[in-house]
C-alpha angles and dihedrals in degrees: 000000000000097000093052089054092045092053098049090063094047084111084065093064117105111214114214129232099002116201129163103231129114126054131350137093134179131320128234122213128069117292115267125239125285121227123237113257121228114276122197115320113270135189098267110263110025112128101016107186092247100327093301106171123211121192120194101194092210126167092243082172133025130059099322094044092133097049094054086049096062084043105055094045093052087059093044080052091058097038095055125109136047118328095013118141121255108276107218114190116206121191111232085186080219097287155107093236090043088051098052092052093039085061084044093065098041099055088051090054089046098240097173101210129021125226100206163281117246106219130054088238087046087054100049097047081060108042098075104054092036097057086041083056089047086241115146118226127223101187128174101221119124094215116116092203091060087067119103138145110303086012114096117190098208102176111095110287135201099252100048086056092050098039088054096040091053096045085057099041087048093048079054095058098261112148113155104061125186134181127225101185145167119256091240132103094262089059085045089055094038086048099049086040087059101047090049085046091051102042079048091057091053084257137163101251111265127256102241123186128171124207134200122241125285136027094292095058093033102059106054094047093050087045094052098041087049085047083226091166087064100039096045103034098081097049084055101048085058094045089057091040080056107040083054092060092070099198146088098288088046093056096051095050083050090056094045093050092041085064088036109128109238108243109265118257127274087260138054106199118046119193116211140174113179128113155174113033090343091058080055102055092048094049078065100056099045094050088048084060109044111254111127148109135355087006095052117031097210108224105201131174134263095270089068086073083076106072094213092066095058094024097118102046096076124171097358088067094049112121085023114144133221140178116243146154114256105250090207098076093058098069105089092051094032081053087047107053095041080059102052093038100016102240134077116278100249109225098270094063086066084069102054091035088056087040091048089043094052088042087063097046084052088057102051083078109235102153128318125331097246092050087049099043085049100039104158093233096049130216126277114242147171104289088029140266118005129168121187116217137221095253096045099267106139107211114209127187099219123174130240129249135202123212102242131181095273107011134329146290140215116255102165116027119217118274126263093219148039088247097059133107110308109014 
């Protein structure tokens, strides 16, 4: 699906204009783990820390060719240097089939943990036979039904955008949330994401509505979720009552009431996830009826991190928030790996380095391989603090972004630690 591609690059984006100001504070917990960084290049293989055997199940060939390439590079970045696992690529040829056979193989050659596969289908072609190996699976999809346990979903997730999003607006002071969202699979898993988020806050359940594409879906849904009719109607009784008078007096109340503010909407925080010309279209609602900042605090997903993707909403997305990793905390390894193949990493090869990177913390051999993979403080990683968790939720501490003129900036850092707001 679209949505799930687009998420798993969400590390590529670059964010606009970054401060430091707005809410946080300091997390509680210990500090997670940090990841080795890559030492010199070395000839794969070499030192493995006692024959620990690493597979990354990648489509080397296929549609997404490319994209296994830059993976796969990215791992071989974080298992280089002395005492590093075997790295044992696998091609997946970019697709469930290919996939099934690739773990196969893996399994055969007694590789001990999987890096991948790329795709949701991929993944659950390999679940299966992996957990029935007792090999854990480190895959990159961004699909939250494709985590199990001893399967861990590491691209950005629904739930880790919302959870964090909620914890922000609540710390805020939002208490009434509410969800405008697209009929498509993406806006199902956003919407469920929120309801889970808010139960979790101690929240009143949120109000969710989807819409169909295009104005004329759009408007009587958005009418109906702000409750306009009711927050309208009796500034416009007394405008008729006026107009009839028909004198002075009338004509003064008519000019009052025509400056009168519409009554805010029966929620304070509104979740939304489309994008591109149909974000547009749906900026233009909500200001026509009257939902908008300070009154409403706008939620919106990770692609918005992209500005193309919210370009054409303008000034009735600013102050808008969304859930990001923090791309500062990408430069040392973004610097590392130009310099070892001579182009940016593009967002999907933070997740193989991360996953590499785990996998040799896994081989040094400090306990088993589950206790390590779910220790409670996490690992840091490249986009910042993550914790997987027994049942295969991946917890990510991801930033939050305001919609600026001209870009964004940061108003709640990520967390330090795997306790902190939105994990």
């Amino acid at each position: 699906m679209v949505w799930r591609t687009l998420l798993l690059g969400m590390g590529a984006f670059a964010l606009w204009g970054c401060s430091s100001a707005g809410p946080g504070g300091v997390f509680g917990g210990a500090p997670p783990t940090a990841l080795p960084s890559a030492g010199p290049t070395r000839v794969e293989g070499a030192g493995a820390a006692a024959g620990f055997r690493v597979a990354a199940l990648l489509p080397l060939s296929g549609a997404n060719a490319e994209r296994g390439e830059a993976l796969q590079n990215a791992a071989k970045l974080a298992l280089s240097g002395a005492g590093a696992p075997l790295l044992d690529s696998k091609d997946t040829a970019s697709t469930p089939g290919g996939a099934a056979s690739a773990v196969q193989a893996a399994i055969r050659a007694g590789d001990q943990i999987i890096l991948g596969p790329l795709t949701a289908p991929e993944t659950a072609a390999v679940a299966a036979q992996a957990r029935q190996a007792g090999v854990p699976v480190l895959a990159f999809t961004s699909d939250p039904s494709q985590a199990q346990p001893g399967v861990w979903v590491l691209g950005i997730t629904p739930d880790q955008q919302v959870r964090r999003l909620v914890a922000a607006a609540k710390a805020e002071g939002r208490t009434r949330f509410a969800a405008l969202l697209p009929e498509s699979e993406f806006g199902r898993a956003m919407g469920a994401a929120l309801t889970r988020a808010v139960a979790e806050a101690g929240l009143a359940p949120p109000v969710i509505r989807t819409h169909g594409a295009g104005l004329r879906a759009m408007t009587p849904v958005i009418r109906e979720l702000s409750d306009y009719a009711n927050r309208r109607g009796p500034i416009d009784a007394k405008l008729r009552e006026a107009r009839a008078r028909h004198d002075a007096e009338g004509r003064k109340l008519v000019a009052e009431l025509s400056r009168a503010a519409v009554p805010p909407p029966p929620f304070d925080a509104l979740l939304l996830a489309d994008t591109g010309e149909q974000l547009d279209e749906l900026a233009s609602l909500l200001s026509y009826y009257d939902v908008s900042a300070p009154q409403v605090r706008f939620l919106g997903p990770t692609l918005w991190a992209s500005p193309t993707t919210r370009a054409g909403a303008g000034r009735a997305l600013r102050g808008a928030w969304y859930a990001a990793p923090d791309p500062a905390f990408r430069t040392a390894f973004a610097e590392r790996y130009q310099e070892k193949y001579g182009a940016p990493p593009p967002g999907l090869a933070d997740l193989a380095y991360d996953a590499a990177s785990i996998a040799r913390v896994v081989g040094a051999g400090k306990g088993s391989p589950m206790a390590v993979l779910t220790q409670s403080n996490g690992f840091l990683g490249v986009d910042g603090v993550l914790a997987l968790r027994p049942d295969g939720r991946v917890a990510r501490g991801l930033a939050v972004f305001e919609v600026v003129p001209g870009g964004s900036k940061l108003v709640s850092p990520a967390p330090q630690t795997a306790a902190g707001p939105g994990m």
